[in-house]
C-alpha positions in Angstrom: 36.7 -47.6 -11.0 34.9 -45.2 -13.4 32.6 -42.7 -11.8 29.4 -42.1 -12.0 29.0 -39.4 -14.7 25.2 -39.4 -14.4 24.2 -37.6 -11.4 22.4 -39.7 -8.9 22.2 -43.1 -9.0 18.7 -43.4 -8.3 17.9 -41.2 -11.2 20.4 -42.9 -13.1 19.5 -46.7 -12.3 15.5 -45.5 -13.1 16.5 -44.0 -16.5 19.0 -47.1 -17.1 15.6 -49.4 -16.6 13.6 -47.3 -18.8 16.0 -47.7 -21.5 16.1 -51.3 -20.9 12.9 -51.6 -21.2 12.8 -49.9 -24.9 15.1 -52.0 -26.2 13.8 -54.7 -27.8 17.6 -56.5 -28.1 17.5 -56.4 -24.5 14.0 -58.4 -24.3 14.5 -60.5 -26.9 17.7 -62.0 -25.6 15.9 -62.3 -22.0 18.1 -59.9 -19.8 16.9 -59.2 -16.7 18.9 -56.7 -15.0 21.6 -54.4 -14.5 22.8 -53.4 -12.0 25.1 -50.9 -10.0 27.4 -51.6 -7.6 28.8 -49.0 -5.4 32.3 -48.9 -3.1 33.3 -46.2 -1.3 31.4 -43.5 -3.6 32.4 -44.9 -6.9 30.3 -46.9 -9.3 30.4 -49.9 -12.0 28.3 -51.3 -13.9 27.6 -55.3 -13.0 24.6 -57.0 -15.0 25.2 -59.9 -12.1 26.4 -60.7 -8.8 29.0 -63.1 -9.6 32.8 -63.5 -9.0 34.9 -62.4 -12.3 37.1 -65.3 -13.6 40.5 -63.5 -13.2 42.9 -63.5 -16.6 45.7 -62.1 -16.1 48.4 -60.6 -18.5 51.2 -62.6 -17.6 53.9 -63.0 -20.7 52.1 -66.5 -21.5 49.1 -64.6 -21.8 49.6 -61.9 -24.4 50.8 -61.3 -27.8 52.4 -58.0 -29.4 51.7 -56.7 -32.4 49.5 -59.5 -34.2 46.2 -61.2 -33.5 45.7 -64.7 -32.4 44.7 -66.9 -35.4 42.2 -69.7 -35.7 44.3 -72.2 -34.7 45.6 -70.4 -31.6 45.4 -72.4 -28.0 42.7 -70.6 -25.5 44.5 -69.7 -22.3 40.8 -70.6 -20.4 37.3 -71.5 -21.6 34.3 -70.0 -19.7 30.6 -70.6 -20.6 28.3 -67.8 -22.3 26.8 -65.1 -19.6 30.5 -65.7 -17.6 32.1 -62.9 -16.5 36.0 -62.6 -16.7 38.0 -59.7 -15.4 41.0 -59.2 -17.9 44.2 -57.5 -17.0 45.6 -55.6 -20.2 49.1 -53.5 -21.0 49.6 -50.3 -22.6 52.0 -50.8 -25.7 53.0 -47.3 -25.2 56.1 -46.5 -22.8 57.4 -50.1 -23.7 57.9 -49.3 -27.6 61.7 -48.9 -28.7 61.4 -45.3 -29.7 60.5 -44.4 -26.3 63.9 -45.7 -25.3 64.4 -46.9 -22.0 60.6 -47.1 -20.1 61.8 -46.6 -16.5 64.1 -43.2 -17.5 61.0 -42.7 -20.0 58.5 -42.5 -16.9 61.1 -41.3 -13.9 61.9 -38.3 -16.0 58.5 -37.1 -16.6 58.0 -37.5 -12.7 56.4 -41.0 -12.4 57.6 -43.1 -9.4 60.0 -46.1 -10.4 57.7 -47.9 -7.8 54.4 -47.3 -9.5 55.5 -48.3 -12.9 53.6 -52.0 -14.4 55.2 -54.9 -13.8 53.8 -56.3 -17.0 54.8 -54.4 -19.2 58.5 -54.6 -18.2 58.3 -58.0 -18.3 56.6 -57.7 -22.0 59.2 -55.3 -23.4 61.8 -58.1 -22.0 60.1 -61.6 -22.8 57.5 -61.6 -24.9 58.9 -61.4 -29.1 57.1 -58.4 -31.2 56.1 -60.9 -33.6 53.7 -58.6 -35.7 54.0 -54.9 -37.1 51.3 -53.6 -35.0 52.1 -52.5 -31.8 49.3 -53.5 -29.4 49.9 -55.5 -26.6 46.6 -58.6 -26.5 45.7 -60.3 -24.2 43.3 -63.5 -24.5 42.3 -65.8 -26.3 39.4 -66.9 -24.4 36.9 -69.6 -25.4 33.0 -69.8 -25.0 31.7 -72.5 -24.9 28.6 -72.9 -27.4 29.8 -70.3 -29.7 30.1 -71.4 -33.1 30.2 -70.0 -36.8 27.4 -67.7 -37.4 26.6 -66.9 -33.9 27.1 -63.4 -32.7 29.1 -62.4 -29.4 28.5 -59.8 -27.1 30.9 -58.3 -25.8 29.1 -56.3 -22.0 31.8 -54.1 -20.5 31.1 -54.1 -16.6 33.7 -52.1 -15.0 37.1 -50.7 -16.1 40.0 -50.5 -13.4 42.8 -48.3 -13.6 46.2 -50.4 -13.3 48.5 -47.2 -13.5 48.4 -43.6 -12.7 50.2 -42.5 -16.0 49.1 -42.7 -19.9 51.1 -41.5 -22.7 50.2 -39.7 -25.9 52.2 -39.8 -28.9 52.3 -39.2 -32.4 55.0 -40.7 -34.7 56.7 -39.8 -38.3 54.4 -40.9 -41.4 51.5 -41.8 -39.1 48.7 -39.9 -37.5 46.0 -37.3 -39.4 48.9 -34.8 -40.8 52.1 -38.0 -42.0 54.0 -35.3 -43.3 53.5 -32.5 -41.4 53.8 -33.3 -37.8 56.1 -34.4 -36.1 58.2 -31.2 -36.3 61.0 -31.2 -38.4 62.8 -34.5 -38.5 61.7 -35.8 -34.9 60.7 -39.2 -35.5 57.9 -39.3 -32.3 56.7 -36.5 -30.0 55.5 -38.2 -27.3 53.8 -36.8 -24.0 53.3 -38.3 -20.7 50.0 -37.7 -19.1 49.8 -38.0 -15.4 46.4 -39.6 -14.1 44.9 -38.0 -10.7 42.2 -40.8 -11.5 41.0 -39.7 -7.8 39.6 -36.7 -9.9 39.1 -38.4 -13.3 41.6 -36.2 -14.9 44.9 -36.4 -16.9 47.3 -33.7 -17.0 48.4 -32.6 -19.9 51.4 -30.4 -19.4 52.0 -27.8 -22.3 56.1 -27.6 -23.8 56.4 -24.1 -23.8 55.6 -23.0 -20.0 51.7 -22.9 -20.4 49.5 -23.6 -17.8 48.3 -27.6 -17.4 45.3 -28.7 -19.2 43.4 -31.3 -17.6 41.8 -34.3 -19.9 38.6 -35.9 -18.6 39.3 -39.6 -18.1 36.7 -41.3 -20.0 38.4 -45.0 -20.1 37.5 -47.5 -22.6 38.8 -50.6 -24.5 40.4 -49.8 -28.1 40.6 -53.3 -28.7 37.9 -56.2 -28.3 37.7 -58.7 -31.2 37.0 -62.0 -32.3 39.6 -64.1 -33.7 38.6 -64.0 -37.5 38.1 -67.3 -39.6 40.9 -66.2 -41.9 44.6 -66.4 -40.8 45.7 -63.2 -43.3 43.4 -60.8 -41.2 45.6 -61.6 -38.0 48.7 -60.6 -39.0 48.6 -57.1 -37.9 46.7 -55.8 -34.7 46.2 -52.3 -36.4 43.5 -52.5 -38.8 40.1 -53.1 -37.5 37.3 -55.8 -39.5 34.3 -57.9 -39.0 35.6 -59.5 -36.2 35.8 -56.4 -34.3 39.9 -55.5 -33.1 40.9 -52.1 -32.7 37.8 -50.0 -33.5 38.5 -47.5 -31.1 35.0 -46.0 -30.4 35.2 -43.9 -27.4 31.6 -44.7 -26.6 32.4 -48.7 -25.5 32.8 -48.0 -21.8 31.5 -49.1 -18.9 27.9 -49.8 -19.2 28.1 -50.6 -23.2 28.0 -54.0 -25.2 29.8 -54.8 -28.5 28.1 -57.6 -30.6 30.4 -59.3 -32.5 29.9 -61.8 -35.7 31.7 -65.3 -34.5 34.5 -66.3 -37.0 35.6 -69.3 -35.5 34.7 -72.1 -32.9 34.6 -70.6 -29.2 34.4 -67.0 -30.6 38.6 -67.1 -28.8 37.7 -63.1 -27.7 40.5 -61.3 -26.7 41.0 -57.5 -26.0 44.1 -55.2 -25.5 44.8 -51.4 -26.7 43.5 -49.6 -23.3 42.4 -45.8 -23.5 41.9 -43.8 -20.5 40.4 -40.8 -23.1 40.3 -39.8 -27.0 38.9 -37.6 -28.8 37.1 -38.4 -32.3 39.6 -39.0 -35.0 42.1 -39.8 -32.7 44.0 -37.0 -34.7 47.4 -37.4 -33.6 47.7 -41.3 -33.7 47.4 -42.7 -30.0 44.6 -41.6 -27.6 45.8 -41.2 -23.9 47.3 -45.1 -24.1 47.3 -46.5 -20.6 47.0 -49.8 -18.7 43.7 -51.3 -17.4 41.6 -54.0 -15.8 38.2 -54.6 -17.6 35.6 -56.7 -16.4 33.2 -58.5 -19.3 30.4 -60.6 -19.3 30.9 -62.8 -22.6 27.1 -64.2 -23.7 26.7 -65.9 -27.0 23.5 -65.6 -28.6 22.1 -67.9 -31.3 19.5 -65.8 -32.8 21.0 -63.0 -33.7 22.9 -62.6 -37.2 25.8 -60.0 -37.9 28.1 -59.1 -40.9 30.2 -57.1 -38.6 30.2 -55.2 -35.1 27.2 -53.2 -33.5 27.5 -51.2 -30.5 24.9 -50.3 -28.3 24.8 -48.2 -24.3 22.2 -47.4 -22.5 21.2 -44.7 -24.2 22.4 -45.3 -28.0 22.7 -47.7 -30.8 26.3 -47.3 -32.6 26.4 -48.5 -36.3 29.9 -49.0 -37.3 31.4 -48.5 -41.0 34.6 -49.6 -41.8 37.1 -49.0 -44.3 40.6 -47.8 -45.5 38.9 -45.1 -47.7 36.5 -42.5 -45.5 34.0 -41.9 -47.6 33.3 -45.9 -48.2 33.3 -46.0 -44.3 30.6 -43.4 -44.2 28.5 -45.4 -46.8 29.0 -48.7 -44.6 28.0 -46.7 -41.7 24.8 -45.0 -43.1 24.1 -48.4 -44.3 24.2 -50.1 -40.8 22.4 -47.4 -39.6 19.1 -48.1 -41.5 19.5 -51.5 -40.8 19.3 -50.9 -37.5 16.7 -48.5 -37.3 14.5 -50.6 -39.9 14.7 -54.1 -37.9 14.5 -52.6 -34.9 11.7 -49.5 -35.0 10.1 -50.7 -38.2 10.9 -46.8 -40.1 11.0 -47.4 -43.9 14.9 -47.1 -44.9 14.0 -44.5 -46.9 12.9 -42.6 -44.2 15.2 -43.4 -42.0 17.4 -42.1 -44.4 15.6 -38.5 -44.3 15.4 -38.8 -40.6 19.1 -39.1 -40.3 19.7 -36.2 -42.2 18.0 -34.3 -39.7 18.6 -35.8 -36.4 21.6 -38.3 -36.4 25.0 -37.7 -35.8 28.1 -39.8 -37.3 30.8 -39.6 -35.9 34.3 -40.2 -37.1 36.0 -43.2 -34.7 39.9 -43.0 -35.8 41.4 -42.1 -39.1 44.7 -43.6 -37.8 44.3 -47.8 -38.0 45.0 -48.3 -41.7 41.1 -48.8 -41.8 38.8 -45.7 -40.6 36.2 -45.9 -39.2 32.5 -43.8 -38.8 29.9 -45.0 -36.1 26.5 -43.3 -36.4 25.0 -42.5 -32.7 21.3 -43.4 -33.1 19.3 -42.3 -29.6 17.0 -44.9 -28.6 15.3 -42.1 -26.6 14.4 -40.5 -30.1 12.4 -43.6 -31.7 10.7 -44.7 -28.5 7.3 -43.9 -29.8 8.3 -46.6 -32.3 9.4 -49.3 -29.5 6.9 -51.8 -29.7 
């Protein structure tokens, strides 16, 4: 489970509430709570005490390298403020140019008995039937969601399923296409071991170096509604409206995703697990690895979205999206006034002067065909404008 990065968790659930109270998303939609849960010294983040409906990533569960269309059959349906636990598989290590996943992992010091189950029975059963390479698992349906609605999205908790990640970066993809990998390698992959006791990964150098350890900051690359048309499914890669592989780092445990619904029953699914990136996610892959998310799926009827907003405790996230940067930074600024005008009142205009002053954007991935920029808007900064 993830830790608690926040120092105690008294001061931590009192500053949680304050910011609950601020938001006026929060009281609008008639949330009550949230609260922590605590085993053995570590935390998560449960908004109810209720037992997750299991999904698990068995082959008839999951897709590779597409997303599920409009038409696709829902493996369960579960009502809006459920909560479902959703096992999910790391593409990486089960990708042909790894080669053969057990040598891959063994020789890199990984025990043969700790590697997933699932995604050897993935790389062996389940057809690569898209050019993406993300493993999905879903869809679900909720009930009540229709056309027009918007989906959130709460992560809860994030379990570790593996103590290994991978890192790679391949020929003609990544930040630098032509310049890395080195020479005519077509992939330069790493293996990260996870001491997740110690919320680390280490990263162990080529030449001899010392290890560098990685803070483990897990998160789900991947949580989307199925969109309304069939073209946008045919490649898990680029992100859209409905959500898919965003990759914002900030969506952890304790976050929400709100997400425009395409189609009938919203038929969410989510895949791409990170255990850490960094901005940009330069190379191509963050630290890919296997994990166990718990969600709480609630459909709300009076809220209106042209594409995803993300929100924690602390922030709002507005997203921009598209295949050219600077269009993405436009769509992002955009959002951003949006969300500062409907929910603080501030002029856009000067919102747009206060943003040049006091908000950061921040570049989500430059790698998914579409890029994406997500401006971090503090809710602690317009408080005095909370009403």
């Amino acid at each position: 489970m993830v830790q608690n990065r926040q120092g105690k968790l008294a001061d931590w659930f009192e500053g949680l509430k304050r910011q609950v109270a601020r938001s006026r998303v929060f009281l609008r939609f008639g949330l009550i709570a949230v609260l922590a849960a605590t085993t053995l010294g570590l935390v998560a983040i449960r908004s109810e005490a209720q037992t997750p409906i299991m999904v698990p990533s068995t082959t008839d569960h999951v897709i590779w390298g597409e997303l599920f269309k409009p038409d696709s059959e829902p493996i369960m349906r579960v009502s809006s403020g459920d909560v479902i636990q959703m096992e999910t598989i790391s593409h990486e290590v089960i990708l042909p140019d790894q080669g053969n996943t057990v040598d891959f992992l063994t020789k890199a010091g990984i025990k043969a008995s700790d590697i997933l189950s699932d995604q050897l029975a993935v790389k062996a059963r389940v057809p690569k039937s898209g050019p993406g390479p993300h493993v999905i698992t879903g869809p679900v349906y909720v009930e009540g969601a229709e056309p027009g609605d918007v989906l959130e999205v709460k992560t809860l908790q994030l379990d570790y399923r593996v103590p290994y990640g991978v890192i790679s970066n391949r020929h003609g993809k990544g930040s630098l296409p032509n310049e890395y990998p080195q020479g005519d390698a077509q992939i330069y992959t790493k293996v990260i071991p996870l001491d997740t006791a110690r919320e680390v990964g280490i990263f162990r150098p080529e030449n001899d170096l010392p290890d560098l350890e990685i803070p483990l900051y897990p998160f789900m690359g991947i949580m989307g509604v199925v969109p309304a048309d069939p073209e946008e499914t045919v490649n898990s890669v680029p992100p859209g409206a409905y959500g898919g592989n965003i990759d914002i780092k900030h969506l952890t445990a304790g976050s929400s995703l709100y997400l425009p619904v395409q189609v009938p029953g919203a038929l969410f699914y989510s895949g791409d697990p990170h255990c850490a990136q960094g901005n940009g996610e330069v190379a191509l892959t963050a630290i890919e690895c296997s994990l166990t998310p718990t969600f709480e799926l609630t459909v709300h009827k009076d809220m209106s979205l042209n594409g995803p907003v993300g929100e924690t405790p602390e922030s709002w996230l507005a997203i921009g999206l598209d295949e050219d940067l600077d269009e993405a930074m436009k769509a992002s600024v955009r959002e951003y006034l949006r969300i500062v005008n409907d929910q603080y009142g501030l002029t856009k205009p000067d919102a747009l002067l206060y943003a040049s002053a006091a908000i950061d954007f921040e570049v989500s991935q430059v790698v998914d065909i579409v890029k994406g920029i997500h401006g971090v808007i503090p809710k602690a900064a317009f408080a005095p404008l909370d009403k």
